[in-house]
N, C-alpha and C positions, 0 to 999 in steps of 0.2 A: 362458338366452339368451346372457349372458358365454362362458360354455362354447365353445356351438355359434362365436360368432361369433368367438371366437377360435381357433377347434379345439386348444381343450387335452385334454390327457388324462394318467394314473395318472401321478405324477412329474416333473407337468412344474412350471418355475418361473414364479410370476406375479409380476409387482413392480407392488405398488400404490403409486402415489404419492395422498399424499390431504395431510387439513389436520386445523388444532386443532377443525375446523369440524362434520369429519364421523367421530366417532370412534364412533357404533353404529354406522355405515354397512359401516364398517372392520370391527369387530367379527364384521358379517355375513358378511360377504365371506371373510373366515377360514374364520367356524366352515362353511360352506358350501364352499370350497375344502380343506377337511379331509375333508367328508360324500365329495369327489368323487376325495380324492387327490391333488390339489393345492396343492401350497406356496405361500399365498398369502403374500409376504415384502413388509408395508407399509413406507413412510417417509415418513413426516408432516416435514411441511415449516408452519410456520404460515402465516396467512394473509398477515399483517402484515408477511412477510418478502420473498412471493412479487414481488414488484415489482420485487425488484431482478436478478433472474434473467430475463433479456430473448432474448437468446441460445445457441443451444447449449452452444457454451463459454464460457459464463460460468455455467452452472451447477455446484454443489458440486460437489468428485470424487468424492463418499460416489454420489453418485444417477449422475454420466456411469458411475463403473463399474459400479453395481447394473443401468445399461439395456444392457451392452456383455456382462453374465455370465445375464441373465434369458429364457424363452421365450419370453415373450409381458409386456406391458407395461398397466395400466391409468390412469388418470389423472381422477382423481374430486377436481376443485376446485368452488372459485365460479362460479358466471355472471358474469361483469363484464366490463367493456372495461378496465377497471385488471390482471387475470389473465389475460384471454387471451395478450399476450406471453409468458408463463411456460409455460401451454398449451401454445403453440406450439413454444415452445423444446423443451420435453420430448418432443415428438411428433417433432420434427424429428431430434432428436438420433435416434430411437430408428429411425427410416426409416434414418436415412446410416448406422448400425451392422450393421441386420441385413435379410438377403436374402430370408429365410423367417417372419421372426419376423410378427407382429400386434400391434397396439395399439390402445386402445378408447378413446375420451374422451367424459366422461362430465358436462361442464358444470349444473352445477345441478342433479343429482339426487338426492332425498334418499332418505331408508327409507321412507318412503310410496310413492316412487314407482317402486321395483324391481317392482311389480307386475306394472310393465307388462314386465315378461319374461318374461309368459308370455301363448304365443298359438299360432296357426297359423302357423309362419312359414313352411314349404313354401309353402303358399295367398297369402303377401304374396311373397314373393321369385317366384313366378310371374304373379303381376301386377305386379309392377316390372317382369318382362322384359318382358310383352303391352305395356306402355304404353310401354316405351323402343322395342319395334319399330314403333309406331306414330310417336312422335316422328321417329324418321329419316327419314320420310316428308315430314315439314315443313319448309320453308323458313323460317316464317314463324309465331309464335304470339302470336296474338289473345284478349285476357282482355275479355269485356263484365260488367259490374257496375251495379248499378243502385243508387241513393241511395234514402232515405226518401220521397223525395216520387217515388221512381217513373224520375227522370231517367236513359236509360242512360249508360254515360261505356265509352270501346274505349282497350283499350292492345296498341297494336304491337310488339311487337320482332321483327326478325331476328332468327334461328339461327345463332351462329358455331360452333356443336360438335357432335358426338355426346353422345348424350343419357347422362346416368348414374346409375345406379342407387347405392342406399342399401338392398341387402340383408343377410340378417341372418347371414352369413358375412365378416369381411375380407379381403381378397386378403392373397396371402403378400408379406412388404416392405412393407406399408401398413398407414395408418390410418384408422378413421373413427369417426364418432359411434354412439353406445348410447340408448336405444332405437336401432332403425333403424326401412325403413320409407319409403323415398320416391322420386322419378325427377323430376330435374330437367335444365333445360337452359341453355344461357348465352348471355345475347342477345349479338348483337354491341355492341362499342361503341360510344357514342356514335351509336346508332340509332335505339331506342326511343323511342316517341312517344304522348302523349295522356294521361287520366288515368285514376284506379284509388280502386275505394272501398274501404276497410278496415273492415270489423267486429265481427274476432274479436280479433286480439289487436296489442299492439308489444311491443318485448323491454320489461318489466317494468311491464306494466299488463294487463290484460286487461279491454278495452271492455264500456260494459253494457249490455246490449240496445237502450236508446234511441242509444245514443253510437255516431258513424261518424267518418271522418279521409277526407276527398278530398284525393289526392299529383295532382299534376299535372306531367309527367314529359317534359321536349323533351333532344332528344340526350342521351338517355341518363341525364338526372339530375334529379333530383328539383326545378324551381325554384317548387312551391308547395304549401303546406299549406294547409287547412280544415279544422275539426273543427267537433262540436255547442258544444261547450262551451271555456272559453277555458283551461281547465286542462288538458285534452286535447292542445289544440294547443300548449301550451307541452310539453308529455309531448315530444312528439314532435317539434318541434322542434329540442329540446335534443337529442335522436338523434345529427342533422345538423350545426347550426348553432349556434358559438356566444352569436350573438345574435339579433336579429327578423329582420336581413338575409343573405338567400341567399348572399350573395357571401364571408360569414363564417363560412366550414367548418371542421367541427373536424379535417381534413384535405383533402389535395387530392381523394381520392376518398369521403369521406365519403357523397356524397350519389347514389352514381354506381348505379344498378342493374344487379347484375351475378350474377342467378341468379332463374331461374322454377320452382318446385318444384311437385312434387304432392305429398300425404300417403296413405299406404297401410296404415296402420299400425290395426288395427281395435283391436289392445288399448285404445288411448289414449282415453278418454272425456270430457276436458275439455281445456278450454286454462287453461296456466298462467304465461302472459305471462314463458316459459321458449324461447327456439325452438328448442330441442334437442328439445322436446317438442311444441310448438304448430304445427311445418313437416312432423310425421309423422302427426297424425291422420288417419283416416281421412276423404276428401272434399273435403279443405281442398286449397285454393292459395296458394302462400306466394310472397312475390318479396322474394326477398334484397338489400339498401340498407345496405350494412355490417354490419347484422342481418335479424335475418327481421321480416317486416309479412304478418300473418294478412289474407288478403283476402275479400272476401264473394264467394262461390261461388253 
């Protein structure tokens, strides 16, 4: 799926940036980009260092020149909100250098879970598009969810965009996430309204069958939580909010919803409280709140 989605081929250079974290992964990626012809040219960066590299240029010049001389680019860190800055830096850098080039990012994924790159993805990248032509259609998208005891709960949002796809090619100049796998849309601002149950999963817990989370969502942002259990609601909480009170954000848009996903992705057969992975299953609806929130479908 790398392959395809980056459209490399015999000769071409890949620069994988990875960690002390994930050195089979690395491994694989090689002996695999050698099966294909492909120079896979890693640079491990640790983990413990990544934090201080926030910005383009503020990254090493070992790495801004290895993403300015490379075909195509990979980027196989942690899941965190502590990394994502680094992430981002490395992705960004690598868009503003090249016109044609690709790059994959690959949050949280480990040797288990390369599996999932293998599938039909003809079949998934042609229902991304059925479903984004369908979205154009809308002004307006409606999620109803029902709680344990039956209750349903509607959530509103306007459409401020054209809908986008998450297929399993990059466009030339850009980047996106690995798996792929999904079509989402972006409500407007400060519009969405009412609440939403959660069942499946938050970034780094995965709910257990009895356990649900009700977000309850006015102008666009999250001002309340419920869960089954009081350890739940602290989970997710802390997502959010530095403390029990709404008005204490771990940012000013922390709490703000600002993506409706679908998952299309049939390799993926569990969730893993990952949402690089948990917003592409197949069936699932995901609405993005700084992370993804798996919601009951």
């Amino acid at each position: 799926m790398i392959q395809r989605a980056l459209a490399m081929g015999r000769n071409d250079e890949l620069l994988l940036v990875t960690t002390d974290r994930h050195v089979e992964e690395t491994k694989l990626l090689v002996s695999v980009g050698a099966s294909l012809g492909i120079d896979v040219c890693p640079l491990m960066l640790p983990v413990a260092a990544q934090h201080r590299y926030c910005e383009p240029e503020a990254l090493p010049g070992v790495i801004r020149a290895a993403i300015e001389k490379c075909s195509a680019m990979m980027v196989l860190v942690e899941y965190s909100p502590e990394i994502t800055p680094f992430r981002m830096a490395l992705l960004s850098s690598f868009t503003q250098k090249h016109g044609k080039g690709r790059a994959a990012s690959l949050p949280g994924v480990t040797l288990e879970q390369f599996r999932y790159a293998i599938g039909d993805f003809d079949a998934m990248d042609q229902l991304a598009q059925h479903l984004a032509e369908a979205l154009l259609r809308v002004r307006e998208v409606e999620i109803e969810t029902r709680d344990r005891a039956g209750v349903a709960h509607k959530l509103r949002a306007p459409v401020s965009a054209r809908p986008t796809m998450c297929q399993s090619v990059v466009h030339e100049g850009d980047w996106d996430n690995i798996p792929s796998g999904e079509t989402f849309v972006l409500p407007e601002p400060k519009r969405a309204e009412g609440s939403v149950v959660i069942d499946g999963s938050v970034p780094g817990l995965v709910l257990h069958p009895e356990h649900e989370v009700l977000l309850t969502i006015k102008r666009g942002r999250v001002v309340g939580i419920q869960a089954t259990t009081p350890q739940v609601a602290q989970h997710v909480k802390a997502l959010f909010f530095t403390d029990e009170s709404p008005a204490t954000t771990l940012s000013p848009n922390s709490h703000m919803l600002c993506e409706i996903g679908f998952g299309l992705n049939k390799s993926i057969d569990r969730l893993y409280g990952t949402p690089v992975f948990d917003e592409k299953m197949y069936g699932s609806v995901h609405g993005a709140i700084v992370r993804s929130c798996g919601l009951r479908t």
